[in-house]
ZADO-1210 file (C-alpha; in nm, 4 decimals, padded with zeros to 6 digits):
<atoms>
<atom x="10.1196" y="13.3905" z="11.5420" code="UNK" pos="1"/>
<atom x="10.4023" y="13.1930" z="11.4751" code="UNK" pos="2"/>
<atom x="10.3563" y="12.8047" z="11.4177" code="UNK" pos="3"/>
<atom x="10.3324" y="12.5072" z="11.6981" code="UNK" pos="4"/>
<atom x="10.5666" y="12.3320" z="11.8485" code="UNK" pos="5"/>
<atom x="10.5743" y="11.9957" z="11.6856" code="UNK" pos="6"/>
<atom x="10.5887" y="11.6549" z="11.9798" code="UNK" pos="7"/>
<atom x="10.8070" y="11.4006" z="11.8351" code="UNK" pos="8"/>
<atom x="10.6511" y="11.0992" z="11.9175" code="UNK" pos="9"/>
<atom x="10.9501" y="10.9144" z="11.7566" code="UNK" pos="10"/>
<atom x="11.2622" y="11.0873" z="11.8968" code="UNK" pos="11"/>
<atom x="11.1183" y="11.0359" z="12.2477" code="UNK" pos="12"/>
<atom x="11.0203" y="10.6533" z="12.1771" code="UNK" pos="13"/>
<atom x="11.3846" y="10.6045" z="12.0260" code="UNK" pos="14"/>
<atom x="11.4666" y="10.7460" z="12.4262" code="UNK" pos="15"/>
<atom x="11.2555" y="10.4776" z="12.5826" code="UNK" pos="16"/>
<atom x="11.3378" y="10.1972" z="12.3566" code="UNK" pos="17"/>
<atom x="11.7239" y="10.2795" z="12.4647" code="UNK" pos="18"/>
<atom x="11.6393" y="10.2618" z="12.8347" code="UNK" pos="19"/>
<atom x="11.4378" y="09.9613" z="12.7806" code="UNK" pos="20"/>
<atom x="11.7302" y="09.8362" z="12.6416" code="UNK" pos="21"/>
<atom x="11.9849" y="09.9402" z="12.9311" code="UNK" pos="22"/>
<atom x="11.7576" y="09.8005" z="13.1717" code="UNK" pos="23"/>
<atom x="11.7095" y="09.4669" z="12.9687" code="UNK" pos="24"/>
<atom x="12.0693" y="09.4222" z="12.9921" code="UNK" pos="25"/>
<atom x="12.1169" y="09.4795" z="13.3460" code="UNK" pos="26"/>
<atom x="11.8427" y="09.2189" z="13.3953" code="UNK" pos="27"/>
<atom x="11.9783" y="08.9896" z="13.2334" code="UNK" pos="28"/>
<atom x="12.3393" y="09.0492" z="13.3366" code="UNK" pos="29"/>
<atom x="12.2377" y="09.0399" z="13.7213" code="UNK" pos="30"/>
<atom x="11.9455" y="08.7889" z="13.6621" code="UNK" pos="31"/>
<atom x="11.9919" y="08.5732" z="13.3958" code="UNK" pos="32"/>
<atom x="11.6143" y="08.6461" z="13.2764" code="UNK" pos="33"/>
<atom x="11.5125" y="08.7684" z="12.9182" code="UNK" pos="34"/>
<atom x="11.2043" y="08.9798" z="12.9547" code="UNK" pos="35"/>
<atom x="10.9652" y="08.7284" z="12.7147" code="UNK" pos="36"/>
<atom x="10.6615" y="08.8624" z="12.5158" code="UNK" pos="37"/>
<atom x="10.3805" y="08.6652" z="12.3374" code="UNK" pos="38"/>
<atom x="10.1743" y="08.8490" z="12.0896" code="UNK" pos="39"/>
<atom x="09.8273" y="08.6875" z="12.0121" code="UNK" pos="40"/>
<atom x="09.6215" y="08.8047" z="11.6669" code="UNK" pos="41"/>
<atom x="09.3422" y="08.6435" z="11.5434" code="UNK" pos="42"/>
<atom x="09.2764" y="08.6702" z="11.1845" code="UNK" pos="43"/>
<atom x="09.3718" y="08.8942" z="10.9372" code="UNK" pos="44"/>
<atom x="09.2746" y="09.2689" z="11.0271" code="UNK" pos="45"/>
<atom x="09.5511" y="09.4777" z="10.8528" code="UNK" pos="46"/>
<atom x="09.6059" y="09.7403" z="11.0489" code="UNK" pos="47"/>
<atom x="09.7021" y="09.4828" z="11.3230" code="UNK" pos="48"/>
<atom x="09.9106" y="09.2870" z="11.0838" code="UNK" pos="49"/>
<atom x="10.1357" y="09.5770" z="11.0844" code="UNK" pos="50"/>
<atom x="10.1237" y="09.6669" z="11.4352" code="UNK" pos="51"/>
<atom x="10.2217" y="09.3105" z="11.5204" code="UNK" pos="52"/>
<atom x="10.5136" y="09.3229" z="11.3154" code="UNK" pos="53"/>
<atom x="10.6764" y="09.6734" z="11.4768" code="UNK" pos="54"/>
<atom x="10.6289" y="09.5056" z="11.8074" code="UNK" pos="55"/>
<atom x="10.8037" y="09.2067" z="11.7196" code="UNK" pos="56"/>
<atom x="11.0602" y="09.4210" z="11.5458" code="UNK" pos="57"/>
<atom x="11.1221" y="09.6453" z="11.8408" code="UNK" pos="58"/>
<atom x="11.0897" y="09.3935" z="12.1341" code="UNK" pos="59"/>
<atom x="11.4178" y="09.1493" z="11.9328" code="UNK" pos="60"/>
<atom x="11.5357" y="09.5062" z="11.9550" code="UNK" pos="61"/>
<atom x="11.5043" y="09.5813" z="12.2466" code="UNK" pos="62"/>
<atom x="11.6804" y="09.2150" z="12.3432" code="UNK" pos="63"/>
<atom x="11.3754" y="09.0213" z="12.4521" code="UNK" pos="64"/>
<atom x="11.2082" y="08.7140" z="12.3548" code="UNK" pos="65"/>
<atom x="10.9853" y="08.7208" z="12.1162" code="UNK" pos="66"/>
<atom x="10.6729" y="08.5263" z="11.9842" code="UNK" pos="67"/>
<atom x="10.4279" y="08.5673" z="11.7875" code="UNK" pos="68"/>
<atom x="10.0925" y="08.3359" z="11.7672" code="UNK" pos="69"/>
<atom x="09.8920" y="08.3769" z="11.4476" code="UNK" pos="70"/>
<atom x="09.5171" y="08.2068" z="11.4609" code="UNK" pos="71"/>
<atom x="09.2908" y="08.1764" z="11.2036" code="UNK" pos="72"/>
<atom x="08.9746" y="08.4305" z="11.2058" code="UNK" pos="73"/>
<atom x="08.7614" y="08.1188" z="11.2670" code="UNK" pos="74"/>
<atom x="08.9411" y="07.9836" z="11.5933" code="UNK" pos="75"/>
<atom x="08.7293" y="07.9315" z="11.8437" code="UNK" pos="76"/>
<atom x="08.6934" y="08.1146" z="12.1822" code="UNK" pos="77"/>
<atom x="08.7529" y="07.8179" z="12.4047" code="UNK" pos="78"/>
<atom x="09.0668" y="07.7467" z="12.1680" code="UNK" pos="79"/>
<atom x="09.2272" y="08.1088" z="12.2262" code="UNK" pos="80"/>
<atom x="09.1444" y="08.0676" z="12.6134" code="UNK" pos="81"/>
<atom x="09.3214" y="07.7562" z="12.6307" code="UNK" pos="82"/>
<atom x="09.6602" y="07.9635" z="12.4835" code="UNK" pos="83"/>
<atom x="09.6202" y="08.2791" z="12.7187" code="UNK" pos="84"/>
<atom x="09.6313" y="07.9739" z="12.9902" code="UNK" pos="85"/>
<atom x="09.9443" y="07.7960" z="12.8317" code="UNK" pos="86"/>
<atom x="10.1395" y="08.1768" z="12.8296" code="UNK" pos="87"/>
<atom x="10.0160" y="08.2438" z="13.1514" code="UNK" pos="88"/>
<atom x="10.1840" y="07.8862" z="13.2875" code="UNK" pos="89"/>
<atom x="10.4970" y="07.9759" z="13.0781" code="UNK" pos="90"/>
<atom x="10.7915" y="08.1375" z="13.3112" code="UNK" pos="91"/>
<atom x="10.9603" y="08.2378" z="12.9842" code="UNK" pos="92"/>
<atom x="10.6855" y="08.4673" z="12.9170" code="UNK" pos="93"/>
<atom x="10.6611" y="08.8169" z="13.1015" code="UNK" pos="94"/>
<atom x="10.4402" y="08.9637" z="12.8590" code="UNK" pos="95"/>
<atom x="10.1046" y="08.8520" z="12.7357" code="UNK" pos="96"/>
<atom x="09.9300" y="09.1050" z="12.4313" code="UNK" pos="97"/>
<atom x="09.5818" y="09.0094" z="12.2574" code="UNK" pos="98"/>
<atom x="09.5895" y="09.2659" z="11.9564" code="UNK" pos="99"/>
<atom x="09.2328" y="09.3598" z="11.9567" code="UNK" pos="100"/>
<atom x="08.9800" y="09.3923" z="11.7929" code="UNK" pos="101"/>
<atom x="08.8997" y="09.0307" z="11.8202" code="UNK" pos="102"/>
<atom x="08.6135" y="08.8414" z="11.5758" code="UNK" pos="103"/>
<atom x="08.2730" y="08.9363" z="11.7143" code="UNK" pos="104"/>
<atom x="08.2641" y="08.5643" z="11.8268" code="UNK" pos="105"/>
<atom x="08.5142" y="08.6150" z="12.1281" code="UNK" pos="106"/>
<atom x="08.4631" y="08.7897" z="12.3914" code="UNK" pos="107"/>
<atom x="08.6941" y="09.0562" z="12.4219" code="UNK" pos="108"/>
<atom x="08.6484" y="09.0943" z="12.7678" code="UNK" pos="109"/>
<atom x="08.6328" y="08.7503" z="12.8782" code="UNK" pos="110"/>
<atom x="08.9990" y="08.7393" z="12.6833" code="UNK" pos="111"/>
<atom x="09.1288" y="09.0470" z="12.8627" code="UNK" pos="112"/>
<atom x="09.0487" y="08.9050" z="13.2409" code="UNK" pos="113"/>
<atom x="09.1853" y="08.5357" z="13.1448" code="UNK" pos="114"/>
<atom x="09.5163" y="08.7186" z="13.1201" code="UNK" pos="115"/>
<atom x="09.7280" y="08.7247" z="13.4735" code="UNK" pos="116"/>
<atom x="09.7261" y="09.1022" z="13.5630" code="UNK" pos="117"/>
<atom x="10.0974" y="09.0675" z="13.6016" code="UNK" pos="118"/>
<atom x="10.1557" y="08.9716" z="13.2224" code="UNK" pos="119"/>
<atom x="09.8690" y="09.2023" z="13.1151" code="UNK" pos="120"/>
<atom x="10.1112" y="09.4591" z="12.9292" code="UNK" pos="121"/>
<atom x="09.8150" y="09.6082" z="12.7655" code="UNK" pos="122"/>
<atom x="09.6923" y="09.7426" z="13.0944" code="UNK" pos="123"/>
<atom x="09.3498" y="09.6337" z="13.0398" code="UNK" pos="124"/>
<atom x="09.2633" y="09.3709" z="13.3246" code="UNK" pos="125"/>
<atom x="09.0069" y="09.5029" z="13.5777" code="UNK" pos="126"/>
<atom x="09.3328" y="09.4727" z="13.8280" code="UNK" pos="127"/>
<atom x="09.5388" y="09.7437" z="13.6977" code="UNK" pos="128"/>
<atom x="09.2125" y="09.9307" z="13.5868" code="UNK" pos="129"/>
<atom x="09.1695" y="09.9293" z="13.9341" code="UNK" pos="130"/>
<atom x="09.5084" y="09.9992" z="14.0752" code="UNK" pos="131"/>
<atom x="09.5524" y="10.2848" z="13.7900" code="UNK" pos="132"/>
<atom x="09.2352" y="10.4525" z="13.9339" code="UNK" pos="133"/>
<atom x="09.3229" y="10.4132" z="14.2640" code="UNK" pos="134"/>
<atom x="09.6247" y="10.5783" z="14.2128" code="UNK" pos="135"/>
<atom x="09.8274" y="10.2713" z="14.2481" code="UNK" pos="136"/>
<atom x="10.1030" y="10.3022" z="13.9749" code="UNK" pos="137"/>
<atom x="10.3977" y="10.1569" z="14.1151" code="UNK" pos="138"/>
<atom x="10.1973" y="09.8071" z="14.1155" code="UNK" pos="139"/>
<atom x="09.9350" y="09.8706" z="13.7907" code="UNK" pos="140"/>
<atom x="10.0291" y="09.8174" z="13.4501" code="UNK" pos="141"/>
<atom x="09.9447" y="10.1409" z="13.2829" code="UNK" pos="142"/>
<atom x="09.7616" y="10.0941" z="12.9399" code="UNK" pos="143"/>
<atom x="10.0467" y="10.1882" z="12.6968" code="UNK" pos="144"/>
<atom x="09.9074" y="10.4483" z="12.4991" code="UNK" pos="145"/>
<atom x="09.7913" y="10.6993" z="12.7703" code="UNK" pos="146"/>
<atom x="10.1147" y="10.6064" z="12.9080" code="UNK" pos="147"/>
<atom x="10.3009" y="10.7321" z="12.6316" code="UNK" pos="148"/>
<atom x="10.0954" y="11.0353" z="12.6073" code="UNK" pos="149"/>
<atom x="10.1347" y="11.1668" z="12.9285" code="UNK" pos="150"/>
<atom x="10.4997" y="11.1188" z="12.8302" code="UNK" pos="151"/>
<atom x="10.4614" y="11.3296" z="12.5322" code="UNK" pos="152"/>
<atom x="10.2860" y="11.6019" z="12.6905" code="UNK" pos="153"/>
<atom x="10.5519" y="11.6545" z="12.9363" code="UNK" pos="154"/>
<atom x="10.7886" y="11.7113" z="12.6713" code="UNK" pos="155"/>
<atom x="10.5814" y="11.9820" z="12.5944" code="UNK" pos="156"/>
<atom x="10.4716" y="12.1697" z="12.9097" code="UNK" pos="157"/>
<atom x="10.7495" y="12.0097" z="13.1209" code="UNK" pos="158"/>
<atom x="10.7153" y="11.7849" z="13.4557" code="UNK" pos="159"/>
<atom x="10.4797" y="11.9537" z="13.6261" code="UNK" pos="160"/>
<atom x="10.1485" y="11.9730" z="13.4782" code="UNK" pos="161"/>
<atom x="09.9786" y="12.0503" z="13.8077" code="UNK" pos="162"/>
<atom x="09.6686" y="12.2507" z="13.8161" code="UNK" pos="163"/>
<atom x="09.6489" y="12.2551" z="13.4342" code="UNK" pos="164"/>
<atom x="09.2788" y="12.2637" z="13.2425" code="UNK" pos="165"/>
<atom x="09.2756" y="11.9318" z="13.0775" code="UNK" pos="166"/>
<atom x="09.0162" y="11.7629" z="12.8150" code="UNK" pos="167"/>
<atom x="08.9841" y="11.4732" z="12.7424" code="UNK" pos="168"/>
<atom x="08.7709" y="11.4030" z="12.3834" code="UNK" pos="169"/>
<atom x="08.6704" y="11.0331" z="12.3989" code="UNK" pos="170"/>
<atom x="08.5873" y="10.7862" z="12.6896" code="UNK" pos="171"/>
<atom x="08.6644" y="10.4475" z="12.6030" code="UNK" pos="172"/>
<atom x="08.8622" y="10.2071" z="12.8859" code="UNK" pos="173"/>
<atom x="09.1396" y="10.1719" z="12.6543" code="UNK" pos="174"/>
<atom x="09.2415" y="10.5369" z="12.6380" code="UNK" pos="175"/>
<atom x="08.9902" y="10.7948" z="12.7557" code="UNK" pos="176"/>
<atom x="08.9266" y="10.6592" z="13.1285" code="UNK" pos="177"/>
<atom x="09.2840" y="10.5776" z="13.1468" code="UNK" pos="178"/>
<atom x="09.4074" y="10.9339" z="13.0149" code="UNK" pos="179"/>
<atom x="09.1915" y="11.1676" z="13.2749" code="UNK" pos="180"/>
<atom x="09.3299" y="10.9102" z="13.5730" code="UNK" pos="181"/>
<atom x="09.6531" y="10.9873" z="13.5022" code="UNK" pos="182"/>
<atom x="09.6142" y="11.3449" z="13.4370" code="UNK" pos="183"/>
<atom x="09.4095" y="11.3417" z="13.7370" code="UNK" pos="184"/>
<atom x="09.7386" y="11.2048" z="13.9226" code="UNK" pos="185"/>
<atom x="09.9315" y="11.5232" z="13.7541" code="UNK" pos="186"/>
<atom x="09.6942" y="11.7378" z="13.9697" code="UNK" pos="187"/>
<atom x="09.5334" y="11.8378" z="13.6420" code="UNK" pos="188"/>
<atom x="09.1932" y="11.9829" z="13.6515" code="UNK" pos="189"/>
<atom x="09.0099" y="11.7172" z="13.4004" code="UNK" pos="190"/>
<atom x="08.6926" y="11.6568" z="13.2085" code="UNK" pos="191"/>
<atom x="08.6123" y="11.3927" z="12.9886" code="UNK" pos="192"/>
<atom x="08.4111" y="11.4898" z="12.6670" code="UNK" pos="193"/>
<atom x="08.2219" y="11.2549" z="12.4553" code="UNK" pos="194"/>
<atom x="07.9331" y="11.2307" z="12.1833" code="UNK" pos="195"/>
<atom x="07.6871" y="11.3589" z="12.4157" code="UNK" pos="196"/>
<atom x="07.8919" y="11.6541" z="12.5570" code="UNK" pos="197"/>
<atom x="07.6514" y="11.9615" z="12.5285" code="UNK" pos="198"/>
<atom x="07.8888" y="12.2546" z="12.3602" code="UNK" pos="199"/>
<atom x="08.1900" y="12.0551" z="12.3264" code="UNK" pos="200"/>
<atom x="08.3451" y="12.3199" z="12.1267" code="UNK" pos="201"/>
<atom x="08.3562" y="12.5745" z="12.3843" code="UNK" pos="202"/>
<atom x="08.4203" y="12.2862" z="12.6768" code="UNK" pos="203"/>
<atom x="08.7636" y="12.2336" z="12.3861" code="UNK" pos="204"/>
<atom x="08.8422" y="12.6173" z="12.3747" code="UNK" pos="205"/>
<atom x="08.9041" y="12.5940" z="12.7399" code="UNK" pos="206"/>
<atom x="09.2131" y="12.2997" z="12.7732" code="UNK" pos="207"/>
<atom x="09.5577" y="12.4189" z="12.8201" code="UNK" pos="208"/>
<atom x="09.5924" y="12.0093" z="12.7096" code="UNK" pos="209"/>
<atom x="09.3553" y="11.8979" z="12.4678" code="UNK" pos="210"/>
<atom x="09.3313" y="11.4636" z="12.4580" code="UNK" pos="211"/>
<atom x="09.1632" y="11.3867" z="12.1233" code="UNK" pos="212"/>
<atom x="09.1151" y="11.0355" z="12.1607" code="UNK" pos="213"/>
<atom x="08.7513" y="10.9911" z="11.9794" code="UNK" pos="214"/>
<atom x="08.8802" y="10.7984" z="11.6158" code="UNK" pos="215"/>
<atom x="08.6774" y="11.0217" z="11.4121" code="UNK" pos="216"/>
<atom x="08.8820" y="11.2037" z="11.1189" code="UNK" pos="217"/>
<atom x="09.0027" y="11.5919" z="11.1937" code="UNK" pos="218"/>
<atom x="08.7021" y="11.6109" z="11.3635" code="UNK" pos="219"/>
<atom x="08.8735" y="11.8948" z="11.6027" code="UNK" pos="220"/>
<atom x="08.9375" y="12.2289" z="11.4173" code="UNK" pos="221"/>
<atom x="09.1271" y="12.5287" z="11.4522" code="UNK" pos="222"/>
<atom x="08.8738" y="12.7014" z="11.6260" code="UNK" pos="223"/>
<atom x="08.8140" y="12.4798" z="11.8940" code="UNK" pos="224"/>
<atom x="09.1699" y="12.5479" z="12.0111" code="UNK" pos="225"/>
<atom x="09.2657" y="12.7628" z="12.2794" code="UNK" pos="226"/>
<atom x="09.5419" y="12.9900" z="12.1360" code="UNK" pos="227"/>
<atom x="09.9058" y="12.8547" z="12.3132" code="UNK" pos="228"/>
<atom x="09.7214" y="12.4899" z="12.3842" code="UNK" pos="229"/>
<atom x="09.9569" y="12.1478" z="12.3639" code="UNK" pos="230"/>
<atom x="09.7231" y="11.9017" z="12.2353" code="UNK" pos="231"/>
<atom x="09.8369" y="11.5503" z="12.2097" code="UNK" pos="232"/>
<atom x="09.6171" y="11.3479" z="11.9075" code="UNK" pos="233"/>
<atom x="09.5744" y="10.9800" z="11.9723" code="UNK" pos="234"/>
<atom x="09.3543" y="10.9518" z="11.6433" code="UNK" pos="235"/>
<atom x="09.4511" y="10.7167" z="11.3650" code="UNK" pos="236"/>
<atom x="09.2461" y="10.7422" z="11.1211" code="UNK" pos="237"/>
<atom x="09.2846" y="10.5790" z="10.7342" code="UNK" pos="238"/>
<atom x="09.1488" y="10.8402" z="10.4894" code="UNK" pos="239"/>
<atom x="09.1284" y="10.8787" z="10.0722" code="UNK" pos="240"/>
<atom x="09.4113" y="11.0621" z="09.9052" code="UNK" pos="241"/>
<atom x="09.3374" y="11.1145" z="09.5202" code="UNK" pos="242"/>
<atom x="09.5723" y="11.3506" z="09.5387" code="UNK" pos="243"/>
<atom x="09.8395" y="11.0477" z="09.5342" code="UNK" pos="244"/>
<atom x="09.6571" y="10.8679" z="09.2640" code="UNK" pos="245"/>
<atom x="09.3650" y="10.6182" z="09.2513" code="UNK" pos="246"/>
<atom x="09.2423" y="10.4330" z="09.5696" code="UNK" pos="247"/>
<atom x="09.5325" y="10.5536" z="09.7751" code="UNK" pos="248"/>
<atom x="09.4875" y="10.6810" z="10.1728" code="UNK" pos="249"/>
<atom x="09.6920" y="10.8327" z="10.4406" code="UNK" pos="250"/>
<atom x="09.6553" y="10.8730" z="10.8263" code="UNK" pos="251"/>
<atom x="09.4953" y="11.1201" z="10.9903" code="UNK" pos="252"/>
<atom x="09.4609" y="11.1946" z="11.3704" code="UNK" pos="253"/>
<atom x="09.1254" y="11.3164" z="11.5499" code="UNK" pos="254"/>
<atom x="09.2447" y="11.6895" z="11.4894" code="UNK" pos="255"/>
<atom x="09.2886" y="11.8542" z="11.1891" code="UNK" pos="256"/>
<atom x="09.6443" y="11.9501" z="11.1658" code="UNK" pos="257"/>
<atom x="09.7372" y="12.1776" z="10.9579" code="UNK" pos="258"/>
<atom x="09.4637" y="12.3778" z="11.0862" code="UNK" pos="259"/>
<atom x="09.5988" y="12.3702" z="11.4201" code="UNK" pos="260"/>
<atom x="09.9942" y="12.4328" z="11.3852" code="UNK" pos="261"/>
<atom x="09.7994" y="12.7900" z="11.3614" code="UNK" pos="262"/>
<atom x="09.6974" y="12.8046" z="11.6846" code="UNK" pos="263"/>
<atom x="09.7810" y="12.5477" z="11.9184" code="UNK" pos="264"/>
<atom x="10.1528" y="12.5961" z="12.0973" code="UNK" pos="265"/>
<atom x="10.2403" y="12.2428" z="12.0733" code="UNK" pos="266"/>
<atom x="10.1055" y="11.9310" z="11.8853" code="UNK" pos="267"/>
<atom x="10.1919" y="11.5648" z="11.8377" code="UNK" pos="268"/>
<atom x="10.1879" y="11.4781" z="11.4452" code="UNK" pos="269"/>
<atom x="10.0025" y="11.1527" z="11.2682" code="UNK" pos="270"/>
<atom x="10.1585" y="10.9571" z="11.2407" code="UNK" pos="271"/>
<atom x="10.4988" y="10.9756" z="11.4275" code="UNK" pos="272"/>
<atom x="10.3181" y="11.0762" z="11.7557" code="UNK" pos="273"/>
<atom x="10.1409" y="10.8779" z="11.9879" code="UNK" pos="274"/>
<atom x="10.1331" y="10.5496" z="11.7850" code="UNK" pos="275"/>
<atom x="10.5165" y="10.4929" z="11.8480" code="UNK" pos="276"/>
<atom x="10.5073" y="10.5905" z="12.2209" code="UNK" pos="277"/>
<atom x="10.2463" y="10.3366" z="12.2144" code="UNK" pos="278"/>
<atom x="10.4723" y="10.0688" z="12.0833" code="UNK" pos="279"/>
<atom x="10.7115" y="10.2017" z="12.2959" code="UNK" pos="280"/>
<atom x="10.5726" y="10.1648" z="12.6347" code="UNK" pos="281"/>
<atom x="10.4488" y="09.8139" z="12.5417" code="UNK" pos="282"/>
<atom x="10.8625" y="09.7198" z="12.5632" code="UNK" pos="283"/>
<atom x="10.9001" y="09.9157" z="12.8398" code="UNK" pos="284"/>
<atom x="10.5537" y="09.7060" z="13.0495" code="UNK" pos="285"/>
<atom x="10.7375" y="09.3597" z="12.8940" code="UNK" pos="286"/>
<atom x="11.1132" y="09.4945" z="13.0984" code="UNK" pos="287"/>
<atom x="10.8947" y="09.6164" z="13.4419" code="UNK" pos="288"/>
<atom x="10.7233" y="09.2728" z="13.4255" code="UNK" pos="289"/>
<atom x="10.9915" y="09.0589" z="13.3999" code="UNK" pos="290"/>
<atom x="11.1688" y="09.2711" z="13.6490" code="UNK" pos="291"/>
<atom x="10.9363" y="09.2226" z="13.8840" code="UNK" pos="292"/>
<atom x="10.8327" y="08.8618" z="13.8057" code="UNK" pos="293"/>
<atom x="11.2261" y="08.8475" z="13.9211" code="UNK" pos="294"/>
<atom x="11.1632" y="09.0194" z="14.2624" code="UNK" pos="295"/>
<atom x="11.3875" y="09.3148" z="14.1191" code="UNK" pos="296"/>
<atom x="11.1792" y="09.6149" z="14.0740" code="UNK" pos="297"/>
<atom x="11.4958" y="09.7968" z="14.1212" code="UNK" pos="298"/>
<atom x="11.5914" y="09.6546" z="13.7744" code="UNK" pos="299"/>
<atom x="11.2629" y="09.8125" z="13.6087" code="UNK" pos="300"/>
<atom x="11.3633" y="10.1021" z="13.3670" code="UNK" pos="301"/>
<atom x="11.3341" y="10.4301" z="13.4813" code="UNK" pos="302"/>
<atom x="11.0726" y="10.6478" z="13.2571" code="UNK" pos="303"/>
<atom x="10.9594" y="10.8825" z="13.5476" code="UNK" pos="304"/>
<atom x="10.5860" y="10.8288" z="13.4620" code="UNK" pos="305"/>
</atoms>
């Protein structure tokens, strides 16, 4: 059987940074707005140190305004509150991200519904929960990464998805929930598996689109894998290497890779996959918010979700 497809997450995010960018320029031109962004992290977590720094990197990029807020591990709920509320009141800022997690102290949730639902470029305010499930997407902000993986998996299978058998391994609001909605949208056939999924293996061996979305290390083999399927792996997952010498890691996804370049027709690598869509459609939420915080959604880029 000759080996899968490989979904490059980064060639198509290098296409929707450049529309971002075309469409940030006609805003601006026609408008005089910059599309404005304010990322918040609290404390120290490094894996969100470095995502915080590719999304400043690629919204200056992308020709917005950029800020970052750093805060202490120790600052207090009622402090972080009281800056959600000062972005919220700022006009220059379109775009409002809370990099989660958050200290156990704060509330994430109480966080995520102080932000306006317009600025929420996360997607994760009841609002556009609700909008999203309703089947509302020309007024919800879609959460970024199932946003960017429905992107990926048309590159694969093509526009029309309708009537595909679609699984979806995890359930959590931030990708799982959001994921079947909009496959459910595509006129996909979907279920949602999860830790207490009797014979998830077989329920796998069925999807002509496998989500794995469950952060537990190439915990999908080769043969739960329908032969031909396009699975799209939204697992990051930091593992040991002593193959590369003492104490060193590398990323993983949920599925195990190599395993499945075997059998699947089509697969999205980690990393390079859905973790730079993901960045990706966070610049491309910033330019449709400002867009339409300018009355202009006809100035919103164009990404045919």
């Amino acid at each position: 059987m000759s080996q899968a497809q490989i979904i490059s997450g980064k060639t198509l995010a290098a296409t929707v940074v450049e529309t971002v960018k075309q469409a940030t320029a006609r805003l601006i031109a026609q408008t005089g707005i910059i599309p404005g962004i304010a990322v918040v992290i609290v404390g120290e977590d490094p894996a969100s140190q470095v995502y915080v720094r590719s999304k400043g990197k690629r919204a200056e990029e992308c020709g917005f305004l950029s800020r970052t807020h750093r805060l202490d591990a120790g600052t207090s709920e009622a402090d972080l509150l009281t800056l959600v509320e000062s972005l919220n009141a700022d006009a220059a800022i379109h775009g409002i991200l809370v990099q989660l997690p958050l200290p156990q102290h704060i509330s994430e949730e109480k966080i995520v519904e102080s932000i306006l639902p317009e600025k929420d470029v996360d997607g994760f305010h009841p609002i556009n929960v609700g909008l999203l499930s309703s089947g509302n997407r020309s007024r919800a902000m879609i959460p970024c990464t199932p946003a960017g993986s429905l992107m990926l998996a048309k590159q694969a299978l093509g526009e029309n998805l309708s009537g595909l058998n679609a699984v979806v391994v995890g359930r959590s609001n931030i990708v799982g929930k959001p994921m079947a909605a909009l496959l459910l949208q595509e006129s996909c056939t979907v279920t949602i598996a999860h830790s207490r999924t009797r014979e998830i293996e077989a329920l796998c061996r069925n999807a002509d689109l496998l989500v794995a979305a469950v952060g537990r290390p190439q915990m999908i083999n080769a043969g739960w894998i329908k032969p031909g399927a396009t699975i799209i792996d939204v697992g990051i997952n930091r593992v040991d290497a002593p193959e590369k010498g003492e104490g060193k890691t590398r990323l993983v996804g949920d599925v195990d890779f190599d395993a499945a370049l075997g059998v699947a027709g089509a697969i999205t690598p980690v990393p390079g996959g859905v973790g730079v869509m993901t960045i990706a459609m966070l610049m491309a939420n910033t330019a449709i918010a400002a867009a339409r915080a300018a009355g202009r959604a006809d100035l919103e880029p164009d990404l045919s979700l």
